[in-house]
N, C-alpha and C positions, 0 to 999 in steps of 0.2 A: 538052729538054736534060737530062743525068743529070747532076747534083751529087754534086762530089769530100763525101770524109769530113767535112773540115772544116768545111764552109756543112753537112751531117749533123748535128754536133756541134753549131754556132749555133742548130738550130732544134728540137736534141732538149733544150738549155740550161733549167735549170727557169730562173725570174725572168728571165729574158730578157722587152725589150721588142720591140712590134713594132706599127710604123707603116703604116696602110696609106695612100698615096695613090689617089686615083680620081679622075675627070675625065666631066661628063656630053658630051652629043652637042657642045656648043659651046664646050670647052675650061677650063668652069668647075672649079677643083679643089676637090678633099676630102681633109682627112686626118684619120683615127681610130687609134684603139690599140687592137689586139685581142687577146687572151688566149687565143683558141678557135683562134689560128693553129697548124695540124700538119701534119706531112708525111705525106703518105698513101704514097708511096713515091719513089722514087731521082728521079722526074718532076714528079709531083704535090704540089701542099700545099690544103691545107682548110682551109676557116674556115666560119663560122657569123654571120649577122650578121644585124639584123632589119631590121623593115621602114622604112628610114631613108636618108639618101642616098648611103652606099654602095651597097645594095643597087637604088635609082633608079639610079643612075652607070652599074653595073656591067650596068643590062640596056640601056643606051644606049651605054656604048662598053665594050667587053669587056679593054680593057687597066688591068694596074693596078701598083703598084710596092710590095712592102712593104721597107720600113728595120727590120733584124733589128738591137737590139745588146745587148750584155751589160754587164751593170754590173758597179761597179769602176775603171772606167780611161776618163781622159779626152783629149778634146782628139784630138794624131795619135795616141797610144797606144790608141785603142778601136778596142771587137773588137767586130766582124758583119758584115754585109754588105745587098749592095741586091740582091734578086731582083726582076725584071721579070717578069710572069704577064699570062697569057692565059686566062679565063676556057675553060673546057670547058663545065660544063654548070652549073647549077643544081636541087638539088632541096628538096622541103618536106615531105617523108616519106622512109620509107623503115630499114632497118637501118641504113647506115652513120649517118645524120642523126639516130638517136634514140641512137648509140650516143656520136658526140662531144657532142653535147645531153648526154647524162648525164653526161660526164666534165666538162663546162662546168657542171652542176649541183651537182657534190659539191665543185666551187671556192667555186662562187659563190650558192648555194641559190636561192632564188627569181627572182632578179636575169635567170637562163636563160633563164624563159618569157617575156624579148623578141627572141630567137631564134626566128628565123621559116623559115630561107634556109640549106642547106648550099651552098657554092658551091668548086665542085672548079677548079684553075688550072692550066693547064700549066706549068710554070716555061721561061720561054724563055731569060732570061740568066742570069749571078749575076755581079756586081762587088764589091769589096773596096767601105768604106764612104768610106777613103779612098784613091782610087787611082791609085797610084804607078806602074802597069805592075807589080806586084809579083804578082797573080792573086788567087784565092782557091783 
C-alpha cells in the first residue's frame, strides 16, 4: 500500500512516538517503543530492534502494528495513526543496516549496539488513530 502525505508527515515528525505491537506463533502480544522506526519509502518503513521479543515475535508471526502519534494533543484531538505491516525481510548487516544503526547512534551513543536486526515491513493498511470513517 502507498501512503497519502499525511501518514508521510506523522512518520517524518521529529519526537513523534511509536508503538509497536507484535504477537508470537500463539497469539501472545508485545508492545515496545521505537525510535529507530522510518520510512524507507512511500511502501516500506524500517526499524532496528535487538535481540528481544520483538524480534522472537516477528520471526514467528510476520504481522505487526505500530501506533504512530505526535505530542501535544490529547484524547479525540490526537494526531497519528495505526499502520499495519507485514514483515519482508530481515537483515543483520549490510549498508542500509549500518547506515540507520548509525543515525540510531548519533541519538542514542552507545545504547545502539543492542541493535542486532534491520527489519524492512510492507505497510499493508493505515487507519486514523481514532476512526471515525474520516481516513488518513
Amino acid at each position: 500500500m502507498k501512503i497519502n502525505e499525511k501518514v508521510k508527515g506523522f512518520l517524518q515528525e521529529e519526537g513523534r512516538s511509536n508503538v509497536l505491537a507484535t504477537t508470537d506463533k500463539s497469539g501472545k502480544v508485545n508492545l515496545a517503543v521505537f525510535g529507530s522506526l522510518a520510512l524507507a519509502d512511500d511502501e516500506t518503513v524500517v526499524v532496528m530492534v535487538g535481540d528481544n521479543r520483538t524480534h522472537s515475535n516477528l520471526r514467528e508471526n510476520p504481522f505487526a502494528t505500530c501506533l504512530v502519534t505526535l505530542h501535544g494533543k490529547t484524547g479525540m484531538q490526537q494526531e497519528g495513526c495505526r499502520i499495519y505491516l507485514k514483515v519482508r525481510s530481515m537483515e543483520d548487516e549490510g549498508m542500509m543496516f549500518d547506515e540507520i544503526k548509525g543515525k540510531v547512534r548519533a541519538k542514542v551513543g552507545d545504547a545502539a549496539e543492542m541493535l542486532k536486526h534491520l527489519v524492512w515491513f510492507d505497510i499493508e493498511e493505515v487507519r486514523p488513530i481514532l476512526d471515525m470513517g474520516q481516513g488518513v
